[in-house]
ZAMARRO-495766 format. One record per residue (C-alpha): residue number from 1; x, y, z. Coordinates in Angstrom, 2 decimals, always signed. Layout:
// residues N
node nr NUM east X north Y up Z .
...
END
This chain:
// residues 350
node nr 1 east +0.39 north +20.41 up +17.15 .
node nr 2 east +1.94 north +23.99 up +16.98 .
node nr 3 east -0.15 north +26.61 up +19.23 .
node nr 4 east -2.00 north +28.94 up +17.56 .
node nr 5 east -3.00 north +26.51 up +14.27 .
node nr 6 east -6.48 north +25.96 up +14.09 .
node nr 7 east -7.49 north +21.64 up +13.32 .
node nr 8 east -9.57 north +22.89 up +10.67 .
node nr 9 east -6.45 north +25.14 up +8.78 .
node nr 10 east -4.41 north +21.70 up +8.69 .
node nr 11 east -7.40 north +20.02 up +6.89 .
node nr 12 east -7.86 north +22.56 up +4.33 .
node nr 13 east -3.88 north +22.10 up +3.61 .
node nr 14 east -4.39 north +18.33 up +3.79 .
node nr 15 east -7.55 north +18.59 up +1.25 .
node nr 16 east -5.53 north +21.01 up -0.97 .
node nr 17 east -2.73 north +17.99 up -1.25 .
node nr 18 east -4.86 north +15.10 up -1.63 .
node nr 19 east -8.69 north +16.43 up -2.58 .
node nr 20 east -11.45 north +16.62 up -0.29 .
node nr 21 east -12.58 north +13.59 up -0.60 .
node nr 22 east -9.76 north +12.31 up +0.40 .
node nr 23 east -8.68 north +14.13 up +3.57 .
node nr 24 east -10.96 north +14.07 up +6.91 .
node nr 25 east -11.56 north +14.88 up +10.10 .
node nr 26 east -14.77 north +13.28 up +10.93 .
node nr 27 east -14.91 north +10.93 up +13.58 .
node nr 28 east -17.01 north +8.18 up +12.20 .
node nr 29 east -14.41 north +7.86 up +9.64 .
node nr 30 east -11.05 north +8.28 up +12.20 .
node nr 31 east -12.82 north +5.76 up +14.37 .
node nr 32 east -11.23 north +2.17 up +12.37 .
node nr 33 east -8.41 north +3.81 up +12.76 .
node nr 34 east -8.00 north +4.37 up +16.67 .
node nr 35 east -7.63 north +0.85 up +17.25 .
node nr 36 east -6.71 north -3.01 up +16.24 .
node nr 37 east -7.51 north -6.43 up +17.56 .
node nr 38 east -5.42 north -5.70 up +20.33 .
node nr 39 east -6.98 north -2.18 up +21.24 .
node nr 40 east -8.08 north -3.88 up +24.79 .
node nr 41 east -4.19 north -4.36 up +25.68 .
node nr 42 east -3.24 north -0.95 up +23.74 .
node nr 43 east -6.28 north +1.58 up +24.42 .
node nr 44 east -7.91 north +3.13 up +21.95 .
node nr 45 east -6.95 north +6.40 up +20.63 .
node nr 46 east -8.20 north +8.38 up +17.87 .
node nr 47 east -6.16 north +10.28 up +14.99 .
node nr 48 east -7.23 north +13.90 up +14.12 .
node nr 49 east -7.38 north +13.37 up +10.50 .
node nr 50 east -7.39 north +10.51 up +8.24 .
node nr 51 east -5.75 north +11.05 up +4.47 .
node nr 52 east -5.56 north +9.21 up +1.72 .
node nr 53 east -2.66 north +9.87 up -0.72 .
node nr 54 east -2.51 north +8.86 up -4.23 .
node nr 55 east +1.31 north +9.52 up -5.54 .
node nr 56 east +4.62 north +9.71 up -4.07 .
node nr 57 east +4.78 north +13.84 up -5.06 .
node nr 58 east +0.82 north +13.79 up -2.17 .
node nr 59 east +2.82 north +11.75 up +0.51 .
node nr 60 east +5.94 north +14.42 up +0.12 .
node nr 61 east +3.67 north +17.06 up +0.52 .
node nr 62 east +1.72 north +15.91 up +3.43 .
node nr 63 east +5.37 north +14.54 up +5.43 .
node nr 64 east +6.24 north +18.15 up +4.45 .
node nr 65 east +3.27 north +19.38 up +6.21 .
node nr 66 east +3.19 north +17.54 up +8.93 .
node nr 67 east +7.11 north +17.90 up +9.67 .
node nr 68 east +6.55 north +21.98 up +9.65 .
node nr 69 east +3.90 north +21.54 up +12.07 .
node nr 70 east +5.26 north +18.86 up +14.11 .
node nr 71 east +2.84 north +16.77 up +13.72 .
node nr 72 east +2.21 north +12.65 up +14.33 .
node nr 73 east +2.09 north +10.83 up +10.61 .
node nr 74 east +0.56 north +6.79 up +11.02 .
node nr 75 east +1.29 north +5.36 up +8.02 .
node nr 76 east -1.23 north +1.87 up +7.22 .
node nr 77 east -1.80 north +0.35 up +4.15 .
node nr 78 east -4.62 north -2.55 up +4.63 .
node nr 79 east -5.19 north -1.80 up +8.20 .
node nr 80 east -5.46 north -5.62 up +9.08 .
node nr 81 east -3.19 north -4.64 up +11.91 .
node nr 82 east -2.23 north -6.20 up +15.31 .
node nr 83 east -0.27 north -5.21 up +18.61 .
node nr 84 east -1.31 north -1.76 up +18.69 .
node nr 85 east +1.35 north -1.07 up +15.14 .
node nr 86 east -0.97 north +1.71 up +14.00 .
node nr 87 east -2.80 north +3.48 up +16.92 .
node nr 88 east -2.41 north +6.71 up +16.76 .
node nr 89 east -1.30 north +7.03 up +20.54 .
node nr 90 east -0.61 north +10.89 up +20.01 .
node nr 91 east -3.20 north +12.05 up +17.44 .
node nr 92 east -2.12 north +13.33 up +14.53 .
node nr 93 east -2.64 north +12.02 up +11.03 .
node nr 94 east -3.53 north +8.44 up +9.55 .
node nr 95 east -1.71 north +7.93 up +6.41 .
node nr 96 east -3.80 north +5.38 up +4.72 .
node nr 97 east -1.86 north +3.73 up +1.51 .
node nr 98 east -4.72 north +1.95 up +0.17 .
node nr 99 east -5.09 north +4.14 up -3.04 .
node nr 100 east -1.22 north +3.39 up -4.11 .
node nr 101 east -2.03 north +0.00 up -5.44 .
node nr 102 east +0.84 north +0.16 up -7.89 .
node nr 103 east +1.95 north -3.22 up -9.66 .
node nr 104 east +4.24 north -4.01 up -12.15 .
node nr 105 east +5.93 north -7.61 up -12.52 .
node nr 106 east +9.07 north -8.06 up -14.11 .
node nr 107 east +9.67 north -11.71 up -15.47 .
node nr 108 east +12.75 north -11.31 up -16.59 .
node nr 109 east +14.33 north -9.91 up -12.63 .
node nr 110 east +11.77 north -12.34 up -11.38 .
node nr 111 east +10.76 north -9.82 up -9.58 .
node nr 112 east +7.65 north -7.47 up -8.59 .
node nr 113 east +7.57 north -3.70 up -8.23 .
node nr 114 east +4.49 north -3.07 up -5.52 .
node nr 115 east +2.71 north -0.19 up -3.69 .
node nr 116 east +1.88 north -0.14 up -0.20 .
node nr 117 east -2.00 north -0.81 up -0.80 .
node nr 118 east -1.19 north -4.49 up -3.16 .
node nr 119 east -2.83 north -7.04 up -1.48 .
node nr 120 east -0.65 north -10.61 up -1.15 .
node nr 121 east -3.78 north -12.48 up -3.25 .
node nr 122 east -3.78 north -9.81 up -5.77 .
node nr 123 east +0.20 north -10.37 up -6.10 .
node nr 124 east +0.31 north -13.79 up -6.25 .
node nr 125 east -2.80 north -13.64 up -9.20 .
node nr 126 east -0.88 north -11.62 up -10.99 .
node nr 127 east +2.27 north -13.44 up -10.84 .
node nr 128 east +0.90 north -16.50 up -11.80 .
node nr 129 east -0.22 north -15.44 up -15.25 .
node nr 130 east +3.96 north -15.62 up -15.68 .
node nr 131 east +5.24 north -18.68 up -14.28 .
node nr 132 east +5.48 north -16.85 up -10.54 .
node nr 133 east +5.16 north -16.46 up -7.45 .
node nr 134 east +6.02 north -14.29 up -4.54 .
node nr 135 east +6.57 north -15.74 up -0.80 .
node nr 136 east +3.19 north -15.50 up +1.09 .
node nr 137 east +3.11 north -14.43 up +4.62 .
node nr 138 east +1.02 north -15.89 up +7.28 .
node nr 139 east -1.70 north -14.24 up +7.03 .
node nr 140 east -5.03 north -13.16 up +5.74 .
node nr 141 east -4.84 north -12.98 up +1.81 .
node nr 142 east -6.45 north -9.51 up +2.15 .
node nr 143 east -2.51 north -8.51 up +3.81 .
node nr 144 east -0.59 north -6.41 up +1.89 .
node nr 145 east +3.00 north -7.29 up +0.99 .
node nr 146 east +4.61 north -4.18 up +1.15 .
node nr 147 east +3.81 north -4.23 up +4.99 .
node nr 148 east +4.82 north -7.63 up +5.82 .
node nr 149 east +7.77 north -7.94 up +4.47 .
node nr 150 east +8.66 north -4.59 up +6.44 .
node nr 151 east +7.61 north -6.58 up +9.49 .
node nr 152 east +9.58 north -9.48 up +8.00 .
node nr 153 east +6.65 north -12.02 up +8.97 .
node nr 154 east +6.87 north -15.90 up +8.50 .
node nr 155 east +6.51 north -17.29 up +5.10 .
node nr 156 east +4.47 north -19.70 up +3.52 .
node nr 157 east +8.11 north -21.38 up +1.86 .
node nr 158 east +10.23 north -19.98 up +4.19 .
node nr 159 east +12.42 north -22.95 up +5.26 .
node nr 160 east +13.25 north -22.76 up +1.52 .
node nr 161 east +13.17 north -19.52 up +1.02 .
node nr 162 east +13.39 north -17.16 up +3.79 .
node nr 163 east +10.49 north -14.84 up +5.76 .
node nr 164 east +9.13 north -12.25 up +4.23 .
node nr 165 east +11.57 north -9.29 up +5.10 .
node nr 166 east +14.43 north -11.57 up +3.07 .
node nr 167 east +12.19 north -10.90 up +0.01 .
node nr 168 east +13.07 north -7.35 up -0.28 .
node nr 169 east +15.30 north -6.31 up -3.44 .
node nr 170 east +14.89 north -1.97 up -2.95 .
node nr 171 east +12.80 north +0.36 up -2.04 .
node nr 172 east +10.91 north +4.06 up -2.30 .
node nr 173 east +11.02 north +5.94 up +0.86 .
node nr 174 east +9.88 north +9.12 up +1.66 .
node nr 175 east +12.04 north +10.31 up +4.43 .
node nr 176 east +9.81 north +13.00 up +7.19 .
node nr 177 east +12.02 north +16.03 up +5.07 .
node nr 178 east +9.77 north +15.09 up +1.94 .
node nr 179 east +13.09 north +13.77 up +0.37 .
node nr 180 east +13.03 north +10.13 up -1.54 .
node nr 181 east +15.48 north +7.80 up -0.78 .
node nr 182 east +16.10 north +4.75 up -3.06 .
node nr 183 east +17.61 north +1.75 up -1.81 .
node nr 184 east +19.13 north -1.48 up -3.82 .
node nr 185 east +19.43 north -1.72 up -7.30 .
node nr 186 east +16.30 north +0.91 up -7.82 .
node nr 187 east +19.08 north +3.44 up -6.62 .
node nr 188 east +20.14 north +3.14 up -10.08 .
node nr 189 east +17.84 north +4.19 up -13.23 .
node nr 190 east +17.31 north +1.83 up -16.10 .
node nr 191 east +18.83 north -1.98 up -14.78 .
node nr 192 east +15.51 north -3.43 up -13.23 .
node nr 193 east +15.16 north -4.37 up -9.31 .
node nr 194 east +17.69 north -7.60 up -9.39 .
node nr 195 east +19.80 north -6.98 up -5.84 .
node nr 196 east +19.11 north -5.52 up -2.58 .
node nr 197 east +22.86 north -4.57 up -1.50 .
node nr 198 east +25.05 north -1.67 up -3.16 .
node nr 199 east +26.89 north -0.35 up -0.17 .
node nr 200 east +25.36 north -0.35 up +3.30 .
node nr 201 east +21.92 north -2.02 up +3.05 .
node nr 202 east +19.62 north +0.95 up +3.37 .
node nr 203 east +16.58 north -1.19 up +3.19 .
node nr 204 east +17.07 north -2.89 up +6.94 .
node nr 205 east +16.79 north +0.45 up +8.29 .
node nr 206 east +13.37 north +0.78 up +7.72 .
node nr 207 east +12.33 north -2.67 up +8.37 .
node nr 208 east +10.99 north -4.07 up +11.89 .
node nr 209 east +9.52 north -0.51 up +12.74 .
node nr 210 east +7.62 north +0.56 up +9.89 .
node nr 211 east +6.77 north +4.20 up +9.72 .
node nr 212 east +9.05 north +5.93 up +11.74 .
node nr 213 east +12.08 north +6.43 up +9.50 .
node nr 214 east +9.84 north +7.20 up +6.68 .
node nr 215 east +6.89 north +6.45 up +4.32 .
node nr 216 east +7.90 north +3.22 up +2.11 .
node nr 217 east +5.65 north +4.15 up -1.62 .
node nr 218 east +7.04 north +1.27 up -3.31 .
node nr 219 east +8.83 north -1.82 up -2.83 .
node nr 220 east +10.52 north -4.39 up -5.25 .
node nr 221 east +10.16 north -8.41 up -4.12 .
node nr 222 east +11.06 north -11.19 up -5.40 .
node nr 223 east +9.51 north -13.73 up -7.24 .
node nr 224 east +9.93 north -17.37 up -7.79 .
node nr 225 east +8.99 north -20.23 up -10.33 .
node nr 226 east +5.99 north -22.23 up -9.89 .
node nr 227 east +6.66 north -25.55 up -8.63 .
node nr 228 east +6.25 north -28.91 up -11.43 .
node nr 229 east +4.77 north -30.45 up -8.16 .
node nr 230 east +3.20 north -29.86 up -4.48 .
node nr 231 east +1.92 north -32.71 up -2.04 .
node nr 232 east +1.09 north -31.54 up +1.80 .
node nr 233 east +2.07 north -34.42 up +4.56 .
node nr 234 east +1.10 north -34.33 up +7.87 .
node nr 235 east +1.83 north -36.48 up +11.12 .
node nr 236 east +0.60 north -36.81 up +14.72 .
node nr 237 east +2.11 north -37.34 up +18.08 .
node nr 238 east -0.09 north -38.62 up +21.56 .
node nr 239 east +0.82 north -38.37 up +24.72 .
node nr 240 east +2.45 north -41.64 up +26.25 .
node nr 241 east +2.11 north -43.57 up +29.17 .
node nr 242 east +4.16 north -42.12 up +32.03 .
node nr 243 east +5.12 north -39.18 up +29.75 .
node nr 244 east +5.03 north -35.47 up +30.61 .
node nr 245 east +2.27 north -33.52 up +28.93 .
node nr 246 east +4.52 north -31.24 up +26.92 .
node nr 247 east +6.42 north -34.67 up +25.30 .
node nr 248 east +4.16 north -34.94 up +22.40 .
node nr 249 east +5.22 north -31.11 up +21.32 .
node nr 250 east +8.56 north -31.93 up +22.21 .
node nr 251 east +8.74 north -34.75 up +20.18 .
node nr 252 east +7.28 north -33.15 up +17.23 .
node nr 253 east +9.31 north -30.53 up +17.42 .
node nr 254 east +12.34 north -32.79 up +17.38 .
node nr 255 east +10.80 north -34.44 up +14.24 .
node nr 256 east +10.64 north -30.72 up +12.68 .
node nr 257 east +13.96 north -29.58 up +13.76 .
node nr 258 east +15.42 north -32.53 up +11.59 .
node nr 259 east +13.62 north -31.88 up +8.32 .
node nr 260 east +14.63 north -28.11 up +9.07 .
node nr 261 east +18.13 north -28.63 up +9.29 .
node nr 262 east +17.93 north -31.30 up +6.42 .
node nr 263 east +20.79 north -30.57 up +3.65 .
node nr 264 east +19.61 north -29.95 up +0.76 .
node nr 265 east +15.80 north -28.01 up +2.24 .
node nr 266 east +13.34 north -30.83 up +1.52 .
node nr 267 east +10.45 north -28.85 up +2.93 .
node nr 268 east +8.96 north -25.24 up +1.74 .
node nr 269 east +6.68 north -25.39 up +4.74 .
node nr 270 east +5.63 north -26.66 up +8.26 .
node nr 271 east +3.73 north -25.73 up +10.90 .
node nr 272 east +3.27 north -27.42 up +14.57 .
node nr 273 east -0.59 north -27.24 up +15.28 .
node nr 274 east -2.54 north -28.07 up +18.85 .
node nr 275 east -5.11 north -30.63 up +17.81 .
node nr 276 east -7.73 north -28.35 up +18.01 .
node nr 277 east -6.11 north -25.50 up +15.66 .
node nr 278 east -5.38 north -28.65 up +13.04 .
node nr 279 east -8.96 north -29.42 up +13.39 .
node nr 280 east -10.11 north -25.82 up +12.25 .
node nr 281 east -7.57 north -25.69 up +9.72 .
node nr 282 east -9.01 north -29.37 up +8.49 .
node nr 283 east -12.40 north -30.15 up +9.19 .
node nr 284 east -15.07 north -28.16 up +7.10 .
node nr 285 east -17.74 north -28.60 up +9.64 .
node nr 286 east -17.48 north -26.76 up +13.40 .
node nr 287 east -19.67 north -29.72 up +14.73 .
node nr 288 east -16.44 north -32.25 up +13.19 .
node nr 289 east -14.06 north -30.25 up +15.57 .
node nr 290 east -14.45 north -32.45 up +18.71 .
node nr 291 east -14.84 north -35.51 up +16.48 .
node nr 292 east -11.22 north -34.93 up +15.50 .
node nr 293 east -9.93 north -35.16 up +18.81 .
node nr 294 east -7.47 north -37.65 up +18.89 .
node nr 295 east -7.50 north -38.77 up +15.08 .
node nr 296 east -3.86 north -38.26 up +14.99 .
node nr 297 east -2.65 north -36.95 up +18.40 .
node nr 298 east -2.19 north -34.24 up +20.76 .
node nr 299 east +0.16 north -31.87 up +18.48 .
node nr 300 east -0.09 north -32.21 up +14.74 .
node nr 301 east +2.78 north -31.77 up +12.02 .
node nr 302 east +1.77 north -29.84 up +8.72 .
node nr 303 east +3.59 north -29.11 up +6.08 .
node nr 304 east +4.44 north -29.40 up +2.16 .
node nr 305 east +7.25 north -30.61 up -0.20 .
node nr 306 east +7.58 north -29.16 up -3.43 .
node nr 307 east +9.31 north -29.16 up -6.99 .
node nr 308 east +10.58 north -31.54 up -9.49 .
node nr 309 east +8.73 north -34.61 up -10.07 .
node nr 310 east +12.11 north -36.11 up -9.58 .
node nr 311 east +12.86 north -33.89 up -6.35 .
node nr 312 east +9.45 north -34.67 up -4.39 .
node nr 313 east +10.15 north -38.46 up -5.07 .
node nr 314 east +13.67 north -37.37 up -2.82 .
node nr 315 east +12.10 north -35.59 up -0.20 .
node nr 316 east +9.46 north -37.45 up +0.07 .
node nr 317 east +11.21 north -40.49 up +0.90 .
node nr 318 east +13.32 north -38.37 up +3.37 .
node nr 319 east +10.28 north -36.95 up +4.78 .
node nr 320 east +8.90 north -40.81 up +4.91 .
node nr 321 east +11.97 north -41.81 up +6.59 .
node nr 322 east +11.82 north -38.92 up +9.14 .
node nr 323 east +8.16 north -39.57 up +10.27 .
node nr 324 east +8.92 north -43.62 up +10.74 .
node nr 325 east +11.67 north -42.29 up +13.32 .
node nr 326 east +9.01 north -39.77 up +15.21 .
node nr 327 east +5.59 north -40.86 up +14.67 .
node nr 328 east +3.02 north -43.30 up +17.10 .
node nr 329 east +1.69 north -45.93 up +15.71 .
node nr 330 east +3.10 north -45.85 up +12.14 .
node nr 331 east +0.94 north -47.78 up +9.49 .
node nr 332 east +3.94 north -49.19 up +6.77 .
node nr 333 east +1.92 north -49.72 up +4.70 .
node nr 334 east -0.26 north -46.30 up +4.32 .
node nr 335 east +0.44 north -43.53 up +2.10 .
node nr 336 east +2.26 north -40.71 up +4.53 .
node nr 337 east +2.40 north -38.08 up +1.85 .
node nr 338 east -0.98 north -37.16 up +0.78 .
node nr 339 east -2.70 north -33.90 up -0.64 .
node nr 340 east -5.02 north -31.30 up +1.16 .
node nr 341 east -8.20 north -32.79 up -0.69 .
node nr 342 east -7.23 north -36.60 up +0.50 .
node nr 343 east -6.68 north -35.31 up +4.16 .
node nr 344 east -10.27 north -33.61 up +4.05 .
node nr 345 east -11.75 north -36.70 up +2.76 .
node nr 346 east -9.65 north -38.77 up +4.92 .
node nr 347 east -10.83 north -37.10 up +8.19 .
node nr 348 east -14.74 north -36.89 up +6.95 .
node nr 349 east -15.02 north -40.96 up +7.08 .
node nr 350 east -12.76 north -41.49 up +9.98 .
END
């Protein structure tokens, strides 16, 4: 911070912007802030004032602010972060987002216009109520969009559909000058958020290190139709006799690699779990974890096929054919695809 300005000054200016409930410098408020669940690795640091903005004209006049007085801006929006993203290593100020919870879907782009403080389960609620639905990162529901997909983080379809970061069609940035910078198609005023690249695509810039370049205030994503059909499938693989301890994951992750590369995509998801994370993820009970041991193998196979009635009766029997090829001790005659609620039930009497 300059010499010579006084902590309390910058408040004032920062309450004048945003209200005074809504600016602080009280440490049992900046003290969430000063670290994450990896705060052991990173250290724990505390901002000197916390803010919470309301409109894009607020966060120009605090990036103003802060740029004349060279100060540190930490911008978070649900502050479910990790790795140390948002700890304020140098001071300065938090720039919580929660308050810009702006949504707007638009059916016709199949797309969504979002604020930094929409939450991925209030998204997905809303776009349901039209046929939609955006690509869900993994992660808490309580996540907010805007932030992932500036992370790019995995997907919940994203063999199908790409991670997160793919979902982006423009955005609003607020650059550290106080300027706003629009990128995509909401560069241009009245034709809806329906592409991502006019010219040099301005939106990567500010993805994979959120924050520094600028302030993101709004976001357009895109939005797909609800699938006719969903059934979840999963598979196991033991070690063998004489085998190396890593050829059960090896083998599964052969068996994923081939529905991966599958032409046309016949999966929307799949995740390789350790036995005991497919347990958690499973079993309702904690008591049930240990029971589960072994029930299907070492590493477990997860994942979902989705669509048409007509296209899950495809991929299904790819997926079918697939597991025969990979999987111990095959059963011809049981059911491989089942849902979630069979799988539960399944696992309770076994």
């Amino acid at each position: 911070m300059e010499a010579g300005v006084q902590k309390d000054r910058i408040l004032a200016l920062l309450q004048d912007i945003v209200g005074p409930e809504h600016a602080s410098a009280d440490p049992a408020l900046l003290i969430p802030y000063s670290r994450d669940q990896h705060w052991p690795i990173a250290g724990m640091h505390m901002p000197d004032y916390v803010v919470r903005p309301k409109t894009v004209e607020e966060v120009q006049k605090i990036l103003r602010l802060a740029n004349r007085y060279r100060i540190p801006v930490i911008p978070v929006s649900s502050n479910t972060n990790v790795r140390g993203l948002t700890i304020p290593h140098h001071g300065g100020i938090i720039l919580d987002l929660k308050r810009m919870d702006y949504l707007e879907i638009d059916p016709k782009n199949r797309a969504a216009i979002i604020g930094p403080g929409v939450s991925c389960a209030r998204l997905a609620d809303e776009a349901e109520k039209y046929g939609l639905r955006p690509v869900i990162p993994g992660a808490p529901s309580t996540v907010n969009m805007l932030s992932n997909c500036l992370l790019r983080g995995v997907s919940n379809i994203g063999p199908r559909y790409g991670h997160t970061g793919e979902q982006v069609l423009g955005m609003e940035v607020v650059l550290p000058t106080g300027e706003i910078l629009y990128t995509g198609a909401m560069a241009f005023p009245n034709i809806g958020p329906y592409f991502r690249y006019f010219g040099p695509d301005l939106a990567g810039l500010f993805q994979g290190q959120p924050g520094i370049m600028g302030v993101v205030t709004k976001m357009a994503v895109k939005l797909y139709p609800l699938p006719e059909r969903q059934e979840m499938f999963m598979c196991g693989f033991k070690q063998r006799e004489g085998e190396p301890e890593e050829g059960p994951l090896r083998r599964a992750m052969a068996f994923m690699h081939d529905l991966m590369l599958h032409d046309p995509p016949v999966i929307t998801f799949g995740v390789i779990l350790h036995w005991v994370a497919a347990a958690i993820t499973l079993v309702e009970k904690r008591e049930d974890i240990e029971a589960f041991k072994g029930t299907l193998g070492d590493w477990v196979v997860l994942g979902s096929i989705e669509g048409s009635r007509e296209f899950v009766k495809y991929a299904r029997s790819v997926v079918e054919k697939e597991i025969k090829k990979h999987w111990d001790n095959i059963d011809e005659g049981r059911e491989v695809v089942l849902m979630s609620k069979m799988l539960r039930d399944e696992l309770k009497a076994a």
